[in-house]
N, C-alpha and C positions, 0 to 999 in steps of 0.2 A: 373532343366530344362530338360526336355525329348528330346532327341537329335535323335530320331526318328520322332518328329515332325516338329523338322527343314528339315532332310532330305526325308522326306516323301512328303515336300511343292514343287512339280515338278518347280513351276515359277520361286519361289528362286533359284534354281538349277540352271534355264538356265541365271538370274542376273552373277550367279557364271562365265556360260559358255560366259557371254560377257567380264564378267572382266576380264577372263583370255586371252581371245580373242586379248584386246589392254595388255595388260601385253607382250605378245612375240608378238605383231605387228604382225599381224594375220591380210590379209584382211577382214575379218569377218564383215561386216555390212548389218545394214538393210538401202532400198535406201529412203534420204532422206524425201521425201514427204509421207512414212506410218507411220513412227511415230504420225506424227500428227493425220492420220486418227486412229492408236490405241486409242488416248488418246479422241478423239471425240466418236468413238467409244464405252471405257468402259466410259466415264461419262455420255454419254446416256442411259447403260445398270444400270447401276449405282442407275441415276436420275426416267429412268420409274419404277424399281423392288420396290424401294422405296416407289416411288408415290403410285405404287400400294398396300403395304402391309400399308401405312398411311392410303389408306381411307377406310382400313377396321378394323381400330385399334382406340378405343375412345381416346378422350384426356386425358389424364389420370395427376393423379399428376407429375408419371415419366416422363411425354413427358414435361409437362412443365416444371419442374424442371430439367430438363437435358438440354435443351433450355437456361433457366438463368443461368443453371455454368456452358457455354460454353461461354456465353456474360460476363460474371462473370470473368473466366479465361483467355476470351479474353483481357480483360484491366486491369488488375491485371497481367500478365506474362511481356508483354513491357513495361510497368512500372516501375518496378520492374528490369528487365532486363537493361533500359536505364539507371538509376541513379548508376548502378553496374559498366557499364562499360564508361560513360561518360567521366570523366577522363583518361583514359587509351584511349581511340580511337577516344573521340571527338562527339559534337553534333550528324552530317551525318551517320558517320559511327555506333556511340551506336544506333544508331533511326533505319538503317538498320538491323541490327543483331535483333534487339528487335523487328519489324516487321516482319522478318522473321521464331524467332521461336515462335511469337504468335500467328503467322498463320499457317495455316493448311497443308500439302502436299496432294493433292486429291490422285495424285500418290499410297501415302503409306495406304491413306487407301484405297484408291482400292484393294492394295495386301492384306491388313489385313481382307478387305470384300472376299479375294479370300482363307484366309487361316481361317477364318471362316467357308467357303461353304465346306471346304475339312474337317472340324473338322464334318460337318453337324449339325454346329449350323446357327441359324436363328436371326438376330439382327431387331430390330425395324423399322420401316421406316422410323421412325424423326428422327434417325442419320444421314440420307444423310443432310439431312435438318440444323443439327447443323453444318456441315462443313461448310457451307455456312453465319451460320451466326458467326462465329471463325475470319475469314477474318476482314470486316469492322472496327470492334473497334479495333486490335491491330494494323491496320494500322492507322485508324485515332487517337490515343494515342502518336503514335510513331513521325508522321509524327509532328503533334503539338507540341511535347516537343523539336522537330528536331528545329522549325521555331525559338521556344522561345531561344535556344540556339546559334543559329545561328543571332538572330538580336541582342543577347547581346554581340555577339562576333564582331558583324558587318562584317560576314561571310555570311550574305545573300542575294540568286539570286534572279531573278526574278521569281514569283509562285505564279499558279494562279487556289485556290482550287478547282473551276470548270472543269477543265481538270483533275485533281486529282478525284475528286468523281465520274467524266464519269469511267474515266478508273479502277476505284475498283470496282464502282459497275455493270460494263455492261464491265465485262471482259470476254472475251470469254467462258473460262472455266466456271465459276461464273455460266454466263448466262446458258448455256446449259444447266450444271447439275442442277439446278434449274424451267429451263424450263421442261426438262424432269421429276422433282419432279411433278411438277403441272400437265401434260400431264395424269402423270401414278396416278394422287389422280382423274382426272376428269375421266378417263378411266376405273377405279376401281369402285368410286362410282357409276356409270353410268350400272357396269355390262354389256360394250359393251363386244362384239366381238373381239374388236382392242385390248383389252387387252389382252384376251387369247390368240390369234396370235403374238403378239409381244413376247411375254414372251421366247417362246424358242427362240426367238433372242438373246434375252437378259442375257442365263444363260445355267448354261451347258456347255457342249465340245468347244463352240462356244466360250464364255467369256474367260475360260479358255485358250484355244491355243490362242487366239490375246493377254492375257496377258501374256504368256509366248515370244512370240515374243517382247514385248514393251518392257519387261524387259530384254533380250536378249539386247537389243538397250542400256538399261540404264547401264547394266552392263558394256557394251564399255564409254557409255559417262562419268562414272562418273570413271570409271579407268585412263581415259585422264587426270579426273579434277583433280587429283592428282596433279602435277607434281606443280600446280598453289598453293599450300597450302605451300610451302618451306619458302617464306617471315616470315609467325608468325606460323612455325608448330607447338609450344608447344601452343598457344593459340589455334588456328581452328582447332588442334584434341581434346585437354583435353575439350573445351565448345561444339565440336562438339556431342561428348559424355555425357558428365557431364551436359549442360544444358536437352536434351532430359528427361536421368533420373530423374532429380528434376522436369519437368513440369509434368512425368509418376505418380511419388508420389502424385503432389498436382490432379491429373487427380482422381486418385483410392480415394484418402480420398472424394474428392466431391462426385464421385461415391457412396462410402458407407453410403455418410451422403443425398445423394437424394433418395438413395433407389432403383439402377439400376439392371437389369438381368446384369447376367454373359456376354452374350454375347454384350450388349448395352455398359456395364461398359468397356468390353475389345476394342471397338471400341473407347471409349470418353477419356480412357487412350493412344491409337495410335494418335488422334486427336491433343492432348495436346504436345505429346510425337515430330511428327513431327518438319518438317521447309517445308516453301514452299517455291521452287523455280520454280515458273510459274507465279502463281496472282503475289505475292509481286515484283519480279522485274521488272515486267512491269506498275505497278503502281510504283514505285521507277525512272521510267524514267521519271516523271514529277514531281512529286514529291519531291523529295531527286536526283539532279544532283550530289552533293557535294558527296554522298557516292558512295565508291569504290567496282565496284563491283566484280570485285578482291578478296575480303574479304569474304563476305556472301552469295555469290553463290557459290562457291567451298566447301564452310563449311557446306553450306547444302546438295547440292550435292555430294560431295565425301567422306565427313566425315559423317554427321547425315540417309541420305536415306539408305548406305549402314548396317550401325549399325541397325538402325531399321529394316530392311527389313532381314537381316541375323542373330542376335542374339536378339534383342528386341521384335520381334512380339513373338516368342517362349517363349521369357521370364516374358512380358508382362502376358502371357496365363498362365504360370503357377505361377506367383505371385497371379494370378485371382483365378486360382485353389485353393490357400491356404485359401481362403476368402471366397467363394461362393462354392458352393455344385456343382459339373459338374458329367455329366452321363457319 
């Protein structure tokens, strides 16, 4: 692992500079209401760049096969992940945990899409597109083995999958960067105006310092999260880390066996590699009341975003390196 690549990554750096920030209680923050607008922000820049390099990119076998071993992976990872930890944590809480790392953090690939632009490499457009659809099946896998376990236990609330399906599939996040998919494929094929104009909105100096600032933020918030991991710290750091890597592995063998560029493979490897802590726990508040969230937002948050984001993207990239041919 090239360790001029990590330090070379300006945004990681200022991650660095939030974490240190809450480490010595440092007023250091960003005010409350621009985080949000960061993250509105990059998943529109995100969702139109995308859009736009889709509709000028055929369908090809890679687009759709990179599509299916994302839906593939998506319900093959909580699966898998629930029956591992069922016993040990319980219907709620395995269904949590397994939702979470089978779902995506847009977060980190944002950063991984920001530590691509600085390699100046260019990844596909139906990557944005695969984050999107990572979400759906490992929560609705998770949440169902959740219910079956839970009415065997006669542990179960009241739940009501219509509220559940609102809320995963017309999640804010979800929506945006989706809409903005669509936005920037009509805008594209159309050859308006509005794409050309948008675009240096969307990229460049401009993407860059707001994700430097968002990350700045996260670096405080998931320093805090810390402190919330003491209860099962040999579990929520060892799976913090150890689940990432294993989903990184089955990420790159799909990769090699669809047939992906360098730079697509290194994106559906970050994709796999994550946990989301934005969609899945807000679909978890109706869904799964019983899990604590306690548990799987600090694990994702202060254990899995930091790994990935400081030792994983770099290393990700040069496992990639080993395999594929990079200029």
């Amino acid at each position: 692992m090239d360790l001029n690549i990590l330090l070379g990554n300006v945004p990681v750096l200022f991650f660095f500079l939030g974490a240190l920030a809450a480490f010595v209680k440092s007023d250091l923050e960003v005010p409350p209401p621009l985080p949000k607008l960061f993250v509105l922000y990059l998943l529109l820049a995100i969702g139109f760049r995308g859009g736009v390099e889709l509709s000028h990119s055929p369908l090809t076998a890679e687009v759709i096969g990179t599509m299916l071993a994302g839906i593939g992976a998506a319900t093959l990872i909580p699966l898998v992940l629930y029956f591992a930890l069922v016993k040990s944590l319980g219907p709620a809480n395995s269904a949590a945990v397994a939702a979470t790392y089978g779902s995506v953090s847009a977060v980190t690939f944002i950063t991984a899409s920001g530590f691509l632009e600085a390699l100046g490499q260019t990844p596909g457009g139906h990557m944005v597109a695969v984050t999107a659809l990572v979400e759906t099946p490992s929560l609705l896998v998770a949440v169902s083995l959740a219910r079956r376990g839970l009415r065997e236990r006669r542990e179960e609330t009241l739940f009501h999958w219509r509220e559940f399906l609102r809320d995963t599939f017309f999640n804010g996040s979800i929506l945006l960067l989706m809409g903005a998919l669509l936005i920037g494929v009509i805008a594209g094929a159309a050859n308006s105006r509005g794409a050309e104009d948008l675009l240096p909105f969307t990229k460049g100096w401009l993407f860059t310092g707001v994700l430097c600032l968002f990350l700045l933020d996260l670096g405080v918030s998931a320093a805090k999260r810390l402190k919330e991991i003491r209860t099962r710290v040999v579990f929520m750091v060892a799976g913090g880390i150890l689940i990432p890597l294993v989903n990184a592995a089955l990420g790159l063998g799909l990769a090699l066996l669809v047939g992906m560029s360098a730079p697509n493979a290194f994106l559906f490897v970050v994709i796999l590699a994550s946990a989301s802590y934005i969609v899945v726990p807000a679909a978890l508040r109706y869904a799964m009341p019983e899990a604590n969230p306690g548990l799987f937002l600090p694990m994702a948050l202060a254990v899995t975003f930091p790994f990935n984001v400081l030792l994983g993207l770099p290393l990700y990239w040069a496992v990639i390196g080993s395999f594929w041919s990079l200029p």
